[in-house]
C-alpha positions as CSV (number, residue, x, y, z in Angstrom):
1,X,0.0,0.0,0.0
2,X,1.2,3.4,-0.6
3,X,0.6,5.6,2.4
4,X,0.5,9.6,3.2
5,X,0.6,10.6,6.6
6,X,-0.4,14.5,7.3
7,X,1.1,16.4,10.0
8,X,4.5,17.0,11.3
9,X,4.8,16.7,15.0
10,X,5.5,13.6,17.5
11,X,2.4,11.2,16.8
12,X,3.5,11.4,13.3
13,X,6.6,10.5,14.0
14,X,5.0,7.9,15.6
15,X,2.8,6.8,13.1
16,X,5.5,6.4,10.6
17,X,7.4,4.6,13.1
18,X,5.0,2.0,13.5
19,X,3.6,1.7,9.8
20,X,6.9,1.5,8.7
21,X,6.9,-1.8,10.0
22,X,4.0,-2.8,8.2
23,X,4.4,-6.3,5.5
24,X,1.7,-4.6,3.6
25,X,3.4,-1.1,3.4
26,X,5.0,-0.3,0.0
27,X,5.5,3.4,0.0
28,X,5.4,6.0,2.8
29,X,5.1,9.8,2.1
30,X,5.2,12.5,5.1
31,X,3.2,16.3,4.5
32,X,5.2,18.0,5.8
33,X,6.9,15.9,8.5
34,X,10.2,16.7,10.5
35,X,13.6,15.6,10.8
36,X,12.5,12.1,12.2
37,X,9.9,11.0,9.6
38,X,12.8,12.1,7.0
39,X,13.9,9.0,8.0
40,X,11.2,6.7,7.7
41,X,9.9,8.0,4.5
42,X,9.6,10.5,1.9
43,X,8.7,14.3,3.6
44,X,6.6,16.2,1.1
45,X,6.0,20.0,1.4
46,X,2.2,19.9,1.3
47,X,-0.2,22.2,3.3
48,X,-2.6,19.8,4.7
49,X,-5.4,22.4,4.5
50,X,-4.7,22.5,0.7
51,X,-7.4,19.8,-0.3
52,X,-6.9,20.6,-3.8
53,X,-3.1,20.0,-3.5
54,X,-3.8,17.1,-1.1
55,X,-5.8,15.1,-3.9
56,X,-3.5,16.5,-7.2
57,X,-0.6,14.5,-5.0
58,X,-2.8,11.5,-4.2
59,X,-3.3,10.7,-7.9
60,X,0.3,11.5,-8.9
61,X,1.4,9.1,-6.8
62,X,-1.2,6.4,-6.6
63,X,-1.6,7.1,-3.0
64,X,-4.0,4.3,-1.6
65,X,-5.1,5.5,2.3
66,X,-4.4,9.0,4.0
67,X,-3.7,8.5,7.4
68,X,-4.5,11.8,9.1
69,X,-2.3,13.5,12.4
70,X,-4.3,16.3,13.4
71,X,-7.7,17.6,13.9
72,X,-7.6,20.6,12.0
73,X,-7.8,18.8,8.0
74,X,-10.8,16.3,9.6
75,X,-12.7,19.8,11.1
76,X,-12.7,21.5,7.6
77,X,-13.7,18.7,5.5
78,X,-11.1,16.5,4.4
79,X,-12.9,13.6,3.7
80,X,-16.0,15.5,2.5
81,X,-14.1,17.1,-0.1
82,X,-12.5,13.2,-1.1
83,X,-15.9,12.2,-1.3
84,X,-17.0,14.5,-3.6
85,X,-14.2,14.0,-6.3
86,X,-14.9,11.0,-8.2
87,X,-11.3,10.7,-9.0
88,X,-10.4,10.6,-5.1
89,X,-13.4,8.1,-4.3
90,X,-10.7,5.2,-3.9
91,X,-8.4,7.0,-1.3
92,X,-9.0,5.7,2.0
93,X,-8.9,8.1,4.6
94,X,-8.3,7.5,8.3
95,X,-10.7,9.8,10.0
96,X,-13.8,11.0,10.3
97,X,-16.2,13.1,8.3
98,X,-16.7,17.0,8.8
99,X,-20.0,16.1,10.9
100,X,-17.5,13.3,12.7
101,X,-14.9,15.8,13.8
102,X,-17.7,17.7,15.7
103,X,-16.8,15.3,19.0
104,X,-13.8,17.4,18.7
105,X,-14.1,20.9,16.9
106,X,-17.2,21.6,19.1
107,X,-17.1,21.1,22.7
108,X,-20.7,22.9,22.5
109,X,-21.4,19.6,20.0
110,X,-20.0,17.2,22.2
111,X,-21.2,18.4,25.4
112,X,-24.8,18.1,24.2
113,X,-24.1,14.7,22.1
114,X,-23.0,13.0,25.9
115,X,-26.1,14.6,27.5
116,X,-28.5,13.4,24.4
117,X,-27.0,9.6,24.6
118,X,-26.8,9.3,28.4
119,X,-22.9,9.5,28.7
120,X,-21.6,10.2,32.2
121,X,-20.2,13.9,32.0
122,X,-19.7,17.1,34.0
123,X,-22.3,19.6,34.5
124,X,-21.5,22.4,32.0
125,X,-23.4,25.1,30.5
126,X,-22.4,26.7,27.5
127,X,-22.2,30.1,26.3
128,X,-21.8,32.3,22.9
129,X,-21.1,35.6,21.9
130,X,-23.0,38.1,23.4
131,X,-23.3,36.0,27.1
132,X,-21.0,37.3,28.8
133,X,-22.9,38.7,31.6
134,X,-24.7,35.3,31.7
135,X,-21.7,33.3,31.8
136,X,-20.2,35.1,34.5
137,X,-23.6,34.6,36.4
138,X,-23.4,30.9,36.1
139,X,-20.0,31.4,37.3
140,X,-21.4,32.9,40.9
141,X,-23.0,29.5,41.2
142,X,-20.5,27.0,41.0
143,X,-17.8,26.8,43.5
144,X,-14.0,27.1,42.8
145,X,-11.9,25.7,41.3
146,X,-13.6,27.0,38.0
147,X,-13.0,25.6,34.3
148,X,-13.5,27.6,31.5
149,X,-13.0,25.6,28.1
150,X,-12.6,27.3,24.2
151,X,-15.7,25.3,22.4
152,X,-13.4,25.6,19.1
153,X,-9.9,24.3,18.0
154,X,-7.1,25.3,19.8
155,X,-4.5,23.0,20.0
156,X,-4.9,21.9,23.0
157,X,-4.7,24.5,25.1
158,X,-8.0,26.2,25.4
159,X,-8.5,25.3,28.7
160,X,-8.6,27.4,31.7
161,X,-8.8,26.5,35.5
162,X,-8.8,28.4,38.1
163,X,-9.2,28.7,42.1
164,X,-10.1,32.2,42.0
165,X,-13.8,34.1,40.1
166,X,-12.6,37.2,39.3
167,X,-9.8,35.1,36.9
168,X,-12.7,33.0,35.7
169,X,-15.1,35.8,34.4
170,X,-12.0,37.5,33.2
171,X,-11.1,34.3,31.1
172,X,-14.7,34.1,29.9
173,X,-14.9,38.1,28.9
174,X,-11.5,38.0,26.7
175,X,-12.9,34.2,25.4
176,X,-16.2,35.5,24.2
177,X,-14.6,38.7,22.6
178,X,-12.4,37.1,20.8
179,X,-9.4,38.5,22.5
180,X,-7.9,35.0,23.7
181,X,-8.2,31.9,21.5
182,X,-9.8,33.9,18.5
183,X,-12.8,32.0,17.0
184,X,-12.4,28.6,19.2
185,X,-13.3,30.7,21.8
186,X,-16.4,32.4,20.3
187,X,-18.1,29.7,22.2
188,X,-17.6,28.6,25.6
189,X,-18.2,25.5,28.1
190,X,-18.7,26.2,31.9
191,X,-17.7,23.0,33.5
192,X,-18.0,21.6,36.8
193,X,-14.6,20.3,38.2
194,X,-13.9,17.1,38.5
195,X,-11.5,15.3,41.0
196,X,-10.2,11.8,40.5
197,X,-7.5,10.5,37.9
198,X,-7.4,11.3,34.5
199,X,-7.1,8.2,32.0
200,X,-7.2,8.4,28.0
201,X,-8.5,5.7,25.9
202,X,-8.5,5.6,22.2
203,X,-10.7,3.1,20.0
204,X,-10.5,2.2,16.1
205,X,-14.4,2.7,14.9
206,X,-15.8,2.2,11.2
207,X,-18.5,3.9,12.9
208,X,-20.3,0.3,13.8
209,X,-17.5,-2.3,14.9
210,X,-14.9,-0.9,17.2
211,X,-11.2,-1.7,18.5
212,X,-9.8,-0.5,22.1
213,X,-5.7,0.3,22.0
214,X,-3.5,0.6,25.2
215,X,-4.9,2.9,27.9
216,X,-2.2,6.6,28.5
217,X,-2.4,9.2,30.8
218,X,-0.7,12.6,29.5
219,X,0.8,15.1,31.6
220,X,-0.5,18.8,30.2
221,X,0.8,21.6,32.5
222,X,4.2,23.2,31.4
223,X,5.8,22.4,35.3
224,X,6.0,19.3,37.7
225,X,3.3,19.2,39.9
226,X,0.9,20.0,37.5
227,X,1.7,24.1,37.6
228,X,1.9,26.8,35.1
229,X,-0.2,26.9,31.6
230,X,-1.8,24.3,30.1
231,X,0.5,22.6,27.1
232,X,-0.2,20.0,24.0
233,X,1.2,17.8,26.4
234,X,4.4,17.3,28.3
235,X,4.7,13.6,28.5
236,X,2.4,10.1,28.9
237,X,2.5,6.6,30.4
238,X,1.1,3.6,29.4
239,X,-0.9,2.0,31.0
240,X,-2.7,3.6,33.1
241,X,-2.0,2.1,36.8
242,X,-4.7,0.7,38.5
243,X,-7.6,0.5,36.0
244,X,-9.8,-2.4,37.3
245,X,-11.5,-4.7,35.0
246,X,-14.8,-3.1,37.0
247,X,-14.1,0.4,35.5
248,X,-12.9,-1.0,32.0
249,X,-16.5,-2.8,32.3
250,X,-18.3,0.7,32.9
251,X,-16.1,2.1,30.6
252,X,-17.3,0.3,27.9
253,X,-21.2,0.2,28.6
254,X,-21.4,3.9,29.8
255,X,-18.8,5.7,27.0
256,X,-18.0,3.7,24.3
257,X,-20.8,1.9,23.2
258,X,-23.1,4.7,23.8
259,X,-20.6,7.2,21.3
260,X,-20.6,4.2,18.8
261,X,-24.4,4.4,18.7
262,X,-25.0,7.3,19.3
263,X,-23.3,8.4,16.2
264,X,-25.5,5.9,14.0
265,X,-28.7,6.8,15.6
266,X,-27.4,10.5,14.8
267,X,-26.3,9.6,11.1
268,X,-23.0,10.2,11.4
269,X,-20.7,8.4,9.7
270,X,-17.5,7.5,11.2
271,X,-13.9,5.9,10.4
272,X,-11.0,6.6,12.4
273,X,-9.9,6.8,15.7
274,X,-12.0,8.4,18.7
275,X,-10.1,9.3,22.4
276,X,-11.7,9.4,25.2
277,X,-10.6,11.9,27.9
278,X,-12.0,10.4,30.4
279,X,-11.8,10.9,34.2
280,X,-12.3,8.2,37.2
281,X,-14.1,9.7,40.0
282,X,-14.4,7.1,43.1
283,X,-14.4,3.9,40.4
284,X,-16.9,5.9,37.8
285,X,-16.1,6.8,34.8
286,X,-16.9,10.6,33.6
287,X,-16.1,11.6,29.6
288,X,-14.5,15.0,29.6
289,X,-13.7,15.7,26.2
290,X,-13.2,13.9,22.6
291,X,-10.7,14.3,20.2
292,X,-11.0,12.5,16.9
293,X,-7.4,11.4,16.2
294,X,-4.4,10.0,18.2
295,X,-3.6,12.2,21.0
296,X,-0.1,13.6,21.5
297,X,2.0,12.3,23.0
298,X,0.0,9.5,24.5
299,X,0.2,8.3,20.2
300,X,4.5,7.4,21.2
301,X,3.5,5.2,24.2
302,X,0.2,3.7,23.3
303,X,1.9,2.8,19.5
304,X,5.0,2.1,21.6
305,X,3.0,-0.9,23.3
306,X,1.0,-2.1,20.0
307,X,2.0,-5.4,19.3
308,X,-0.6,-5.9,15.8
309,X,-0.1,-4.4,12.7
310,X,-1.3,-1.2,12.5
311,X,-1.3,-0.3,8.8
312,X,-3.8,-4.4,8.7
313,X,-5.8,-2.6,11.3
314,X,-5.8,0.6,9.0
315,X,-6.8,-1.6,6.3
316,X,-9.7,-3.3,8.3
317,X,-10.8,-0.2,9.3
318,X,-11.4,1.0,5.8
319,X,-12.8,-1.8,4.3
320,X,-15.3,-2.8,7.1
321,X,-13.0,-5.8,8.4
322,X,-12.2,-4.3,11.5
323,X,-14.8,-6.9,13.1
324,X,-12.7,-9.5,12.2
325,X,-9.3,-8.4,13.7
326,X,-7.6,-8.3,17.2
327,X,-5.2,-5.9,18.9
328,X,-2.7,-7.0,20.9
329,X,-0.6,-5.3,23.2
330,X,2.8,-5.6,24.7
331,X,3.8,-6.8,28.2
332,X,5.0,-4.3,30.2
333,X,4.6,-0.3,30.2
334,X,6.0,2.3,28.2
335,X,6.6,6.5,29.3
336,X,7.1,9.5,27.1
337,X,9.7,12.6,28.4
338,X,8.8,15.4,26.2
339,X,11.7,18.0,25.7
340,X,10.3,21.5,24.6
341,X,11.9,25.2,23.7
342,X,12.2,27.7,26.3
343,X,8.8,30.2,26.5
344,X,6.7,27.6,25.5
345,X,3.4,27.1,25.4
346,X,4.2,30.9,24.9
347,X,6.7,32.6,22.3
348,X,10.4,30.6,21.5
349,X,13.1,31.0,19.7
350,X,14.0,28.2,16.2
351,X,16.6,27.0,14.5
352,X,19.1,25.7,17.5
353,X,20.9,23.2,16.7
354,X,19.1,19.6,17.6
355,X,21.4,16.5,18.4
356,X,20.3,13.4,20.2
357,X,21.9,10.1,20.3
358,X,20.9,6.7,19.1
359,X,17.9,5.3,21.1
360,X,19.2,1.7,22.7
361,X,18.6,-1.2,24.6
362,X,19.8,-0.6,28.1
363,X,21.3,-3.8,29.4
364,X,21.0,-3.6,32.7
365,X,17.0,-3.7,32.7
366,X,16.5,-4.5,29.1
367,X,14.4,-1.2,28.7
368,X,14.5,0.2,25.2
369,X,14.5,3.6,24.0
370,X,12.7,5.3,21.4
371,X,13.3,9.0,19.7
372,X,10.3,10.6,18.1
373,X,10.7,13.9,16.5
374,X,8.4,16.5,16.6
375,X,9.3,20.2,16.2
376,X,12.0,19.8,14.1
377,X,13.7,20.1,10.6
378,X,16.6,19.2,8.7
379,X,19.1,22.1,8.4
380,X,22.4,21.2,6.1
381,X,23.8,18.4,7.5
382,X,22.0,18.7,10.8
383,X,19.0,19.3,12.4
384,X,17.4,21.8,14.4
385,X,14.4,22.7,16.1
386,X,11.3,24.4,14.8
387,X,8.5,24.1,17.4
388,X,7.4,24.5,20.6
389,X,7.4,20.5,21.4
390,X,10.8,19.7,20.0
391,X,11.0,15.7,21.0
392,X,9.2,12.8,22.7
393,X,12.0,10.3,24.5
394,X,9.8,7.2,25.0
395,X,11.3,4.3,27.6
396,X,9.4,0.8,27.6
397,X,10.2,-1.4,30.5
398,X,9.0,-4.7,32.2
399,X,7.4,-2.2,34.3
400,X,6.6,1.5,34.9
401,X,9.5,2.6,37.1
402,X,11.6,1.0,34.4
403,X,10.3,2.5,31.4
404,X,9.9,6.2,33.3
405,X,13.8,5.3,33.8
406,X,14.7,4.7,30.4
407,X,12.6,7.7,29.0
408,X,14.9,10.0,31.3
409,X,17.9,8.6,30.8
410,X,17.7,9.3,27.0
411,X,16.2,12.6,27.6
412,X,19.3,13.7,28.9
413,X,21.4,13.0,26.2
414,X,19.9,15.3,23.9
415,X,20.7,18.5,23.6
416,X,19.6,21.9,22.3
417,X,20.1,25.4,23.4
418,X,16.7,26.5,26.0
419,X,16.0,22.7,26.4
420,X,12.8,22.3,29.1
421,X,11.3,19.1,30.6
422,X,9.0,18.0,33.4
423,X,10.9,15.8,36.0
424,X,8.4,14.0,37.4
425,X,6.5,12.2,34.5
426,X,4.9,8.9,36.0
427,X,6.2,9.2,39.4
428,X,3.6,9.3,41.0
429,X,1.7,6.8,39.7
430,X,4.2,4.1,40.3
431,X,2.8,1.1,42.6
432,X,4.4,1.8,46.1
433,X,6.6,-1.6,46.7
C-alpha cells in the first residue's frame, strides 16, 4: 500500500514509526513531516489544509489511504471534499467526516451529544457571543476551582482552571470577545470540576465495529506538579495504573458503546480513531472531552506498546474488516519525556541546533528507547528545532519505574540550546513496593 501521513509533530513521527513496519506497506510519504519522519519515509512539502493539493498528490502518486495526524484537515472537510471528487473516491482516509470531527471541533457539539446519549459527564453550560454577563452569572454558582473551556480548536490548550472568580469571568470576557483563543473561543463551556485520575483511551471505529488500543495518561501543565499553563502535552505513560477490569467494564457500557451508537442513531458516519478523555471519579467513569485522532503524546506510548499491525488494522478499518481483527498489546509499560523550547506554550526561539543520540537497549533492565521527533527540521547536515514541542524520548520497561527510567535517561542525552522538561512524568503513579 502506498501511504501519506499528514502532520508533522510527535504522533506522526510515531505513526510512521509504526507503519513503517507494516508487511503490507509499500510506499510511505510524510506532509510535511520533520527531521525524524525524513527518515522513515519521503517528507513532502504539502499544506494539509490545501485539499486541492492534497488530492492533485494523491493521484500523482497512486496514493492508496491517508492516514490523518491532526484535527484541524478532519474539522474543515477533508474527507468531504474526497468524497465528492470522483477521481479521489478510492483513497481511503483514516478519519472522520466533517460532521464526525464535531466530537472534537465543538465542545458545544460534544457536550450536548454526551447529554443526548446518556454518557456520564460534568455539568457544564455553555455560552456564545454576546453572554458574557450570563456566563459570569453561572460562574457565581459554582464553587471554585472553576473551568473555563474554548468550544473551538485550539490546540490543546483552550483550557482554563482556576481557584479564583474574578480570573474565571475574566477568562470568559477576553474568550467570548475574541481576545484569547480567536474564534475557538467564540463559544464557551462552563464545566464543573472534576476530582479523580485522568485516563485516556482511544478506539479504532468504522462507525459500527470498534477496536480499544492501550490505555495513556498525559501530563499537560508546562511544570512538575501540575503548575503553570496548560501545554499539547508534556509527557504520557502507558498504562494507566490501577484500572480495574470493573471500571474497564463501565467504561465500555457507559462511554463507548453509547458514542458508537450514538453516532449511528445521529447519522453520522465514522472511520478513524475516537479518544476518550475520560476521568475516574471514586471507580466511575466521567467523559471530559473527545478528540477525533491520536492524542499527543500518549500516540508514542500507546503505538509504543502495539503489538498488531497497525497499517492491517488501518486496512480493516477502511474496508469494514475491523470486526474481524484483534489488537494486541505488549507486556510491560511504556513512558514518554517530552523535551520543549524555552517560552513555550508561549513565544520561543527556532533553529538551535538539535542533536540526540541513538535510542538503545539498556542492558541492565532491558528497557528500550525510542526518539520521536516532533518540532524539528533538517538544516544542512543537521538538524534543528522548529516548534514548541521539540522531541518525545519514550522508555518501555517490564514495568513503569523501568520504562519512566529509560525515557529519562535518554532525555538527557539530547541536547539543544533553552532545552525544558518536566521531571516527574509517571512518578507518582508508580505502585508503592
Amino acid at each position: 500500500m502506498r501511504v501519506l501521513i499528514l502532520g508533522s509533530g510527535g504522533r506522526e513521527h510515531a505513526m510512521a514509526w509504526k507503519l513503517s513496519q507494516s508487511s503490507l506497506l509499500d510506499k510511505m510519504f510524510i506532509a510535511p513531516g520533520n527531521a525524524g519522519t525524513d527518515m522513515l519515509g519521503e517528507n513532502v512539502a504539502l499544506d494539509i489544509m490545501d485539499f486541492r493539493a492534497l488530492g492533485d498528490f494523491c493521484v500523482a502518486e497512486s496514493i492508496d489511504m491517508i492516514v490523518v495526524g491532526p484535527e484541524a484537515p478532519l474539522a474543515e472537510g477533508l474527507v468531504d471534499a474526497f468524497r465528492a471528487d470522483a477521481s479521489l473516491n478510492n483513497v481511503a482516509i483514516v478519519g472522520p467526516s466533517k460532521a464526525g470531527a464535531q466530537l472534537e471541533s465543538s465542545k458545544c457539539f460534544s457536550k450536548e451529544f454526551m447529554e443526548r446519549h446518556r454518557i456520564p459527564t460534568a455539568k457544564y453550560a455553555s455560552f456564545y457571543k454576546g453572554e458574557i454577563r450570563a456566563a459570569q452569572a453561572y460562574l457565581d454558582t459554582l464553587k471554585a476551582p472553576y473551568v473555563i473551556k474554548a468550544s473551538g480548536l485550539a490546540a490543546g490548550k483552550g483550557v482554563i482552571i482556576t481557584e479564583k472568580l474574578q480570573e474565571a469571568k475574566k477568562a470568559v470576557s477576553e474568550m467570548l470577545k475574541g481576545a484569547s483563543f480567536g474564534r475557538a473561543g467564540r463559544e464557551v463551556v462552563i464545566e464543573q470540576f472534576l476530582t479523580g485520575i485522568e485516563v485516556s483511551m482511544f478506539v479504532l471505529t468504522d462507525g459500527q465495529s470498534w477496536r480499544m488500543l492501550p490505555s495513556a495518561m498525559d501530563y499537560k501543565r508546562i511544570g512538575d506538579d501540575d503548575t503553570g499553563p496548560n501545554t499539547g502535552g508534556m509527557g504520557a505513560i502507558s498504562p494507566v495504573p490501577h484500572l480495574t477490569p470493573e471500571f474497564m467494564e463501565k467504561v465500555k457500557n457507559q462511554v463507548i458503546i453509547p458514542t458508537i451508537r450514538g453516532l449511528e442513531r445521529d447519522g453520522i458516519p465514522y472511520c478513524g480513531f475516537i479518544f476518550f478523555g475520560l476521568m475516574k471519579v471514586a471507580g466511575d467513569p466521567y467523559l471530559i472531552e473527545y478528540n477525533v485522532r491520536m492524542g499527543d503524546p500518549e500516540a508514542q506510548v500507546v503505538l509504543a506498546r502495539l503489538e498488531s499491525d497497525l497499517l492491517h488494522l488501518f486496512d480493516g478499518l477502511t474496508t469494514g474488516m475491523l470486526s474481524e481483527m484483534h489488537v494486541v498489546e505488549r507486556a510491560g509499560a511504556a513512558a514518554s519525556v517530552v523535551l520543549a523550547s524555552e517560552g513555550y506554550p508561549g513565544a520561543y526561539k527556532k533553529g538551535k541546533s538539535f542533536e540526540a543520540p541513538s535510542p538503545k537497549t539498556l542492558e541492565e533492565d532491558g528497557a528500550t528507547q525510542m526518539l520521536f521527533h516532533a518540532g524539528t527540521e533538517n538544516s544542512g547536515d543537521g538538524v534543528v528545532t522548529s516548534g514548541g514541542r521539540v522531541a518525545a524520548c519514550v522508555g518501555m520497561g517490564a514495568d513503569l519505574e523501568k520504562a519512566i527510567d529509560a525515557a529519562y535517561e535518554l532525555a538527557g542525552k539530547v541536547d539543544f540550546e533553552g532545552k525544558i522538561q518536566r521531571s516527574d512524568i509517571g512518578r507518582l503513579a508508580i505502585p508503592v513496593k
